[in-house]
C-alpha positions in Angstrom: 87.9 97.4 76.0 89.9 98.7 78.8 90.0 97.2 82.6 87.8 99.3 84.4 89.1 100.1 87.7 86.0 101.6 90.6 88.1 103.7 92.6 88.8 106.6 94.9 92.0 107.7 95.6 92.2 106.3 99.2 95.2 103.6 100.7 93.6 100.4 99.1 92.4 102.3 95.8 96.4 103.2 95.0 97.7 99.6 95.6 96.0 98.7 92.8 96.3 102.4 90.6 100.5 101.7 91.6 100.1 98.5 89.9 98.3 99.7 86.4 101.1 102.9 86.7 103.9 100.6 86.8 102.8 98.2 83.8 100.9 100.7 81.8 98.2 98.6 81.5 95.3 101.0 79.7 92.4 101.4 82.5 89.4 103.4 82.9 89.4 105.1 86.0 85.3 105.1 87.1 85.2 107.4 90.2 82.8 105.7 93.2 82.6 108.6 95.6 82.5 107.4 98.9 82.0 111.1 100.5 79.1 110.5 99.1 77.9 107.5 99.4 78.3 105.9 95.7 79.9 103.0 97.1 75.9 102.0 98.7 74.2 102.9 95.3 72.7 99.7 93.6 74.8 99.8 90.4 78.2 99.9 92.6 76.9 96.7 94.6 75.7 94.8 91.5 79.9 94.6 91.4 80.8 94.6 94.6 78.5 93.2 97.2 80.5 94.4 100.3 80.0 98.2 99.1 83.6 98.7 99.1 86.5 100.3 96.5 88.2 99.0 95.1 86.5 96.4 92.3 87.3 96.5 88.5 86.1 94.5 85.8 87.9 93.2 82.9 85.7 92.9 80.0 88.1 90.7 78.0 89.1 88.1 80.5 89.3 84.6 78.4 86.2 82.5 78.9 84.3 86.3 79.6 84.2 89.3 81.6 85.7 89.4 85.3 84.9 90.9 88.1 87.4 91.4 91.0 86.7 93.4 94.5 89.3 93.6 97.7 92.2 95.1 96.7 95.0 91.8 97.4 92.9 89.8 95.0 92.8 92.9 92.6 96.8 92.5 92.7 96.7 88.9 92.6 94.5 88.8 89.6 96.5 91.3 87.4 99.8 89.7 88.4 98.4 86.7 86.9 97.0 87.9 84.1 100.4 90.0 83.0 103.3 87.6 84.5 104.4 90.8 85.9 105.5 91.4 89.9 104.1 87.9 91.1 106.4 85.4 89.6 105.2 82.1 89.3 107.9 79.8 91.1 105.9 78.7 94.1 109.0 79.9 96.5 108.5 83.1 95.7 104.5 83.5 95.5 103.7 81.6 99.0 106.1 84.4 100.3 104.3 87.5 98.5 100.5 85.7 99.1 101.7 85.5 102.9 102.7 89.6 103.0 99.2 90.4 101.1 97.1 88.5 103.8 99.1 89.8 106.3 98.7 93.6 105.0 94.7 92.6 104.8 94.3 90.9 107.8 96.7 92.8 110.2 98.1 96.0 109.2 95.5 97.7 107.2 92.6 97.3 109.5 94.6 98.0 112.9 96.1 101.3 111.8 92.9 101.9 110.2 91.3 101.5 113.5 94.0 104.0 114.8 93.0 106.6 112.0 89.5 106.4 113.0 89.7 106.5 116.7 92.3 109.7 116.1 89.2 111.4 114.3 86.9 110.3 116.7 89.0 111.4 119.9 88.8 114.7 117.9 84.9 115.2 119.0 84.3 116.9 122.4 80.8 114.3 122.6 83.3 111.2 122.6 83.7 109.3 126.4 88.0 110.4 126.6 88.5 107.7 128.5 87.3 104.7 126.1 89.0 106.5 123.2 92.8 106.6 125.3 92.0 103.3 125.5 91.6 102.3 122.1 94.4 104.4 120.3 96.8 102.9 123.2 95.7 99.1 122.1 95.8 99.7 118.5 99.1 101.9 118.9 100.8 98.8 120.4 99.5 96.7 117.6 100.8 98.6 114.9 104.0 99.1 116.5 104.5 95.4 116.7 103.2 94.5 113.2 105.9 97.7 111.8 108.4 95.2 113.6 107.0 92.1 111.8 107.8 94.4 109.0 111.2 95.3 109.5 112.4 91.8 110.0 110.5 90.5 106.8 112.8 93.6 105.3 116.2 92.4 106.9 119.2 91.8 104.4 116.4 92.3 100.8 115.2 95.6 99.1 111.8 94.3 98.9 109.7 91.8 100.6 109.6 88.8 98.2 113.5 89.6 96.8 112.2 91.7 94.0 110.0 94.5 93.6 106.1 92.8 93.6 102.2 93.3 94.1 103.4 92.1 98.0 105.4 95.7 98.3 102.3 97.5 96.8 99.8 96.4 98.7 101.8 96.5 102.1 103.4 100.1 101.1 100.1 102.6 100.8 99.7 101.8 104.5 103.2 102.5 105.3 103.8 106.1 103.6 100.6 107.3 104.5 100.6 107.0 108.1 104.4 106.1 109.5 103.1 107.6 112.8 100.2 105.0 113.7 103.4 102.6 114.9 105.4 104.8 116.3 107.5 106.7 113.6 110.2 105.0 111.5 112.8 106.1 113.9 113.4 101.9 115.2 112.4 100.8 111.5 115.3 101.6 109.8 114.4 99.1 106.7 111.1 99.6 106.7 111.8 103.8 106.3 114.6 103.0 103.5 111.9 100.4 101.6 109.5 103.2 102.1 111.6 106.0 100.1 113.0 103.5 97.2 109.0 102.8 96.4 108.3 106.5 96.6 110.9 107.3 94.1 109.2 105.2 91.3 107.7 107.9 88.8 104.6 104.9 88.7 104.3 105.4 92.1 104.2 108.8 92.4 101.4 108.8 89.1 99.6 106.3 91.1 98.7 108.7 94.1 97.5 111.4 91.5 95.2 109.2 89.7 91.7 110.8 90.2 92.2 113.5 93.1 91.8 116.2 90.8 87.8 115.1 90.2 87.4 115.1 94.4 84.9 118.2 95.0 86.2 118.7 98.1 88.5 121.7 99.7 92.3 121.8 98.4 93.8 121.3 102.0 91.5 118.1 102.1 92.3 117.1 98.6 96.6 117.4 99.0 95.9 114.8 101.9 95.2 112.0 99.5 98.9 112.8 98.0 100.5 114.1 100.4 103.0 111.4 103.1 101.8 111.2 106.5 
């Protein structure tokens, strides 16, 4: 049987679709909708207990099926199960496991919190005070974590030396939303790291995977693809 992968096509579901693109690894793509909710239904926490996407099982794991949910040990999980993009030499894996907890701990949730204070600053009910307030800390944030970044970038194509599950999971966050820290303008590497990944045809087969079955407008549905 084929990993099954519980997605929707958001920043963390196409770290782990860029992988499966790039390797060619067969997957089923099962759709949770979280417009609607799916991620909350029973059968979707029986997997994942934290009612997030992604999760994906892999029915013929040695010793019996697995399940994985967060999207870094997603990565983690199918770089050691294939040998591919997390090399084994401990060198090199402390340096990717350091940029996929930093990605998890740092940069995904603080431009996260940008994104949803943007939308929320959007509402003529919401205090405009306490929302300037909030974009302007978690602007400064990301800004300084893009500079973490750049200098991890300084003098190397990709993070960990070559191309690896590090770059994919850091990357979504990047060429989606650029603006959260600022622009690219001052982040030189960081904007040429982000093109060379965009050019991979994986990549770019990645980001489609699944938008077509979003029942939602088309302006809405090119966002998913579409850089920020």
């Amino acid at each position: 049987m084929s990993l099954q992968l519980y997605y929707f096509p958001t920043l963390n579901g196409h770290k782990v679709t860029i992988f499966l693109e790039e390797t060619g690894i067969p997957y089923d793509m099962v759709m949770v909708d979280i417009m609607r909710n799916d991620q909350l239904k029973p059968d979707f926490l029986a997997i994942n207990p934290n009612g997030r996407i992604p999760a994906m099982v892999d029915p013929d794991a040695e010793g019996g099926p697995v399940t994985v949910f967060e999207s870094a040990a997603i990565l983690q999980y199918l770089g050691r199960k294939t040998g591919l993009y997390y090399p084994q030499d401990e060198q090199t894996r402390a340096r990717i496991d350091s940029w996929l907890f930093w990605q998890m701990a740092g940069l995904g949730p603080v431009s996260g919190n940008v994104n949803w204070f943007q939308r929320v600053g959007a509402k003529p009910e919401t205090p405009e005070v306490a929302v300037e307030y909030a974009l302007g800390r978690f602007h400064k944030e990301t800004n300084r974590l893009f500079g973490v970044l750049e200098r991890g970038l300084e003098g190397r194509d990709y993070l960990a030396g070559d191309y690896s599950i590090a770059d994919m999971c850091c990357w979504t966050w990047i060429d989606k939303y650029p603006q959260n820290g600022g622009g690219l303008d001052e982040f030189p590497n960081i904007a040429a790291w982000r093109e060379r990944i965009a050019e991979r045809p994986a990549v770019q087969r990645a980001l489609e995977v699944g938008v077509d079955q979003l029942d939602i407008p088309e302006e809405i549905r090119t966002q998913f693809m579409t850089k920020g």
